[in-house]
C-alpha positions as CSV (number, residue, x, y, z in Angstrom):
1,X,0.0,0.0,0.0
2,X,1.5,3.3,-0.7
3,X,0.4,6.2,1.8
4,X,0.6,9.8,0.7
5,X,0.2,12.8,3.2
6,X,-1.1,14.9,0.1
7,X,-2.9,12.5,-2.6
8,X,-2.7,13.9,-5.7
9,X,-3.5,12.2,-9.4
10,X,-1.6,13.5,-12.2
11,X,-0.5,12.1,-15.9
12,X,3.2,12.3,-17.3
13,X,4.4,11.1,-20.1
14,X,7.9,9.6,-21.3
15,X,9.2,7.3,-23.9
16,X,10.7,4.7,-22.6
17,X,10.5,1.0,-21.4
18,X,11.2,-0.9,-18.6
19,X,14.8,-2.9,-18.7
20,X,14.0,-6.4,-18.4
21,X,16.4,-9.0,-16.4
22,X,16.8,-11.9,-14.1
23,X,16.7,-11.3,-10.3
24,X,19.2,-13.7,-9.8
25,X,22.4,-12.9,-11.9
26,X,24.8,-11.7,-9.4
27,X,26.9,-10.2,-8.1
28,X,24.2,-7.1,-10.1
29,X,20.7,-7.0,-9.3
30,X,18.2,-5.9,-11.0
31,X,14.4,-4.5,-9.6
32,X,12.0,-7.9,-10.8
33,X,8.8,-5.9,-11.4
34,X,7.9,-3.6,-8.7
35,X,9.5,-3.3,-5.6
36,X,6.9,-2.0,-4.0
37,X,6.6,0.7,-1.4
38,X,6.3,-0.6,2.0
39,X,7.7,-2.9,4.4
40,X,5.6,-5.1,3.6
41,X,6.1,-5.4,0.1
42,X,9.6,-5.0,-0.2
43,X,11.5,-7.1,-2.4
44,X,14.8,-9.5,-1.6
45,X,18.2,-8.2,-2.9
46,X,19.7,-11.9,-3.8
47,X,22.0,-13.3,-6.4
48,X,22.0,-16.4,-7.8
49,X,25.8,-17.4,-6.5
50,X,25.2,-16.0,-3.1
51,X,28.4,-13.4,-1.9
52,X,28.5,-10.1,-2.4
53,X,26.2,-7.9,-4.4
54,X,27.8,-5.2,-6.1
55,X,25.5,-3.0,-8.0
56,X,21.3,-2.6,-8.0
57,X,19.4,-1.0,-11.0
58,X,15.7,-0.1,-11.0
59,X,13.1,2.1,-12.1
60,X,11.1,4.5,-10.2
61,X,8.5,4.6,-13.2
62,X,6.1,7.1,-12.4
63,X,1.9,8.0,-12.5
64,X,-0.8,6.4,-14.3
65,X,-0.9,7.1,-18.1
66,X,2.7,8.6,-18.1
67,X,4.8,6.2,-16.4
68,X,6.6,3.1,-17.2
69,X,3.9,0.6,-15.2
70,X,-0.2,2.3,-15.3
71,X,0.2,3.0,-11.7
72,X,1.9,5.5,-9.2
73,X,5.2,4.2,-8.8
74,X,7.8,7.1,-6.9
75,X,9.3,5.0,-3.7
76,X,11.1,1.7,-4.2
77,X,11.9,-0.7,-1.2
78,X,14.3,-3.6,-0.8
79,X,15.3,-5.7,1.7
80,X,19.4,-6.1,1.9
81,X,21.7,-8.2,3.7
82,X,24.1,-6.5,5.0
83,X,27.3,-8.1,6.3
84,X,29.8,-5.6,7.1
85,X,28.3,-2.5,8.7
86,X,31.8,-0.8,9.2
87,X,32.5,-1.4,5.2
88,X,28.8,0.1,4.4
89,X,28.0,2.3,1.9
90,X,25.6,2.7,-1.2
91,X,26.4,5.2,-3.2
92,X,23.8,6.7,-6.4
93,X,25.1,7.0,-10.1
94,X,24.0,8.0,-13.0
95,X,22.3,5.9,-15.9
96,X,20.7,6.6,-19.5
97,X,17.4,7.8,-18.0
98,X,18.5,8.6,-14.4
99,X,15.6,10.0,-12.2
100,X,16.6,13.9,-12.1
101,X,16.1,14.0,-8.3
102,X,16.0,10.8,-5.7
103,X,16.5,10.0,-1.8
104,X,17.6,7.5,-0.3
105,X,16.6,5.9,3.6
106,X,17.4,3.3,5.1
107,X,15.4,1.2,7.8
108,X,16.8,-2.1,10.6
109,X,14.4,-5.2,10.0
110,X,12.2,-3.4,12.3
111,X,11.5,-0.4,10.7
112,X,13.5,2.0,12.9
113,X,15.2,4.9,10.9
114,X,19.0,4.2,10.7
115,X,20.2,7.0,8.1
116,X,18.7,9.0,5.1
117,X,20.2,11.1,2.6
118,X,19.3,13.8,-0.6
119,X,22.5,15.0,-1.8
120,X,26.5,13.5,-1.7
121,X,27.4,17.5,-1.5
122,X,26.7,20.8,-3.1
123,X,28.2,19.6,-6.2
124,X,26.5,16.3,-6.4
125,X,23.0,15.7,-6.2
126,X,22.7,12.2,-5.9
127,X,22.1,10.8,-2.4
128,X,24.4,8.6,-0.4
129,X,24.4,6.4,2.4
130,X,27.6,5.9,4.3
131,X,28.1,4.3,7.7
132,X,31.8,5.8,8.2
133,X,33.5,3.7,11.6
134,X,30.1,2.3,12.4
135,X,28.8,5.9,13.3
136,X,25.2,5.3,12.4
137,X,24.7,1.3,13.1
138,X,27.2,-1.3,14.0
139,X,25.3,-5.3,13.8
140,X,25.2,-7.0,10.5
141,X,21.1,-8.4,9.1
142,X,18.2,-7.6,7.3
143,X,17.6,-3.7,6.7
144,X,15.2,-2.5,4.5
145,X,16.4,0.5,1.9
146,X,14.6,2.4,0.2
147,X,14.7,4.7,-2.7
148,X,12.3,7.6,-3.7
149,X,11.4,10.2,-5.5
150,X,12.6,13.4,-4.1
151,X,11.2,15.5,-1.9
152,X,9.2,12.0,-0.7
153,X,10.6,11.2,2.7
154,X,9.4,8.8,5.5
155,X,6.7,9.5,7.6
156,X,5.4,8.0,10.6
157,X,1.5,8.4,11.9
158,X,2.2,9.9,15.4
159,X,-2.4,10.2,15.3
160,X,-4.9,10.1,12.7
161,X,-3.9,11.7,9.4
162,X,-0.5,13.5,11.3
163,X,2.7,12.5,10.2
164,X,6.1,13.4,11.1
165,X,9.3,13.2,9.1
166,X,11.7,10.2,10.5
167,X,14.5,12.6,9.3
168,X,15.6,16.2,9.6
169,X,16.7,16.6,5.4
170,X,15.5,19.5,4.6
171,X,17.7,20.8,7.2
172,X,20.4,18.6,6.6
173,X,20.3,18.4,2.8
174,X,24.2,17.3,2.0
175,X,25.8,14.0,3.2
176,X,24.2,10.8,5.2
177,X,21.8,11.8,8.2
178,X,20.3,9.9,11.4
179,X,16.9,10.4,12.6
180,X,16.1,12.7,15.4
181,X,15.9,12.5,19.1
182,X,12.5,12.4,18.3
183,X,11.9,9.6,16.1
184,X,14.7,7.5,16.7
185,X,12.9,4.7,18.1
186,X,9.7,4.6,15.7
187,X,9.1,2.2,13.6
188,X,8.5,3.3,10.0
189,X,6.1,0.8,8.3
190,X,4.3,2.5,4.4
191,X,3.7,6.3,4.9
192,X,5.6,8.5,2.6
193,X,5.1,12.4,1.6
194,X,4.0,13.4,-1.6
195,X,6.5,12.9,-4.4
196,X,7.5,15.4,-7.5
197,X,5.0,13.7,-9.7
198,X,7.5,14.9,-12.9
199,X,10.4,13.0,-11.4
200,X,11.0,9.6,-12.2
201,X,13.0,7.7,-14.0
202,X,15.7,4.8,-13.7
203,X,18.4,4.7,-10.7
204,X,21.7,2.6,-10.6
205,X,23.5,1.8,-7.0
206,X,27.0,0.7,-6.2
207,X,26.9,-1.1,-2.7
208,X,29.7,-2.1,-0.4
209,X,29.1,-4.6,2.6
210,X,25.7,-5.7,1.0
211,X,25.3,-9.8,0.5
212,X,22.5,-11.6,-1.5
213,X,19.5,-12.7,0.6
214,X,18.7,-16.5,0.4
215,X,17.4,-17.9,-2.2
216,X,14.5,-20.8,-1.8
217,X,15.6,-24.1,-2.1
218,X,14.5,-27.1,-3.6
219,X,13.1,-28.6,-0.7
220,X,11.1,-24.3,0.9
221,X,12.5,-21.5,1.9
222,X,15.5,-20.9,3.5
223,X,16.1,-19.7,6.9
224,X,18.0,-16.5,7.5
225,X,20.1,-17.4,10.5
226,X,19.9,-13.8,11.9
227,X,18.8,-13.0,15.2
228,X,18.5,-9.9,17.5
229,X,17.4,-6.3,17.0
230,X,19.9,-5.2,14.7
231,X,22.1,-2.6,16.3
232,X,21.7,1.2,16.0
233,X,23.8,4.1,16.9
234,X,21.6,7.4,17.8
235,X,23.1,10.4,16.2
236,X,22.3,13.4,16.6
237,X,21.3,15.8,13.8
């Protein structure tokens, strides 16, 4: 389910097609359909050789009529592995038909904010997350990351139809950011603000520290052998 604070319908159009691969050839992954926009919908980062995944490519495709898909389409969420938290980082490049504008967040298994960014610097307007000497998290497992269409950020429902940013960004505009004081501990599940309904396109991600998920096995499903609330560093923005 995708939850706007401001709904609003509108019809773009673009001429263009969505790139077409298999989930499973690693160590690159590419977005299988939608990735959806919610925890709950979120889709596995895995490779089919296991080990480190190097690169992501997707598609935030856009409204109704315009987009890539038929239907609003301006936050993508995955769930990754990561494995070294000291060595994270994901970092946003540019591609044939790169969104103009995109954010990036990213979420423990829980759905507590960890770190956000909208810009590398002044210079470079791509975001990206960086976890220099464990300063925003410090346990490797499952985190959710998530990209968007900027200025979409993520909200949480503190009462009906109230929402609060998880992250200060439009003060803190350059660079990786935690959550606040304030929101630290809440647990982020669908809601998102509204999106620059002219800004979508394709995105391209080079990862460090990130491992493929399981993949099912012949015989079900495999079990992720990770336990415990993953750990979290509060910074202060």
């Amino acid at each position: 389910m995708i939850r706007y604070l401001i709904p609003v319908a509108g019809v773009l159009l673009i001429a263009s097609t969505q790139v077409e691969a298999s989930t499973y050839r690693g160590p690159h992954f590419v977005e299988p359909d939608d990735a959806g926009s919610s925890r709950d919908t979120a889709k596995d980062v895995k490779t089919q050789d296991g080990g480190a995944v190097q690169s992501m490519y997707g598609t935030l495709a856009g409204t109704g009529g315009g987009g890539f898909r038929g239907f609003g389409d301006y936050q993508d969420v995955y769930r990754i592995n990561i494995a070294d938290p000291m060595a994270f980082k994901i970092e946003m490049g540019d591609s044939g038909l790169a969104i103009p504008d995109a954010m990036m967040f990213l979420f423990n298994e829980w759905g507590n904010p960890i770190m956000a960014s909208d810009n590398t610097s002044s210079q470079n307007f791509n975001p990206i997350l960086e976890n220099i000497d464990g300063q925003f998290f410090d346990e490797a497992g499952v985190y959710y990351l998530a990209i968007t269409s900027a200025p979409s950020e993520a909200l949480f429902e503190i009462g009906t139809d109230n929402f609060i940013p998880l992250f200060n960004l439009a003060e803190n505009p350059f660079g990786t950011v935690g959550p606040t004081d304030q929101t630290w501990d809440l647990k982020w599940t669908d809601a998102w603000s509204t999106p620059d309904y002219e800004n979508f396109g394709t995105y391209f991600l080079n990862l460090d520290g990130v491992i493929s998920m399981p993949i099912p096995g012949p015989g079900g499903l495999a079990i992720l052998a990770l336990a415990g609330f993953a750990g979290r560093r509060r910074r202060r923005i």
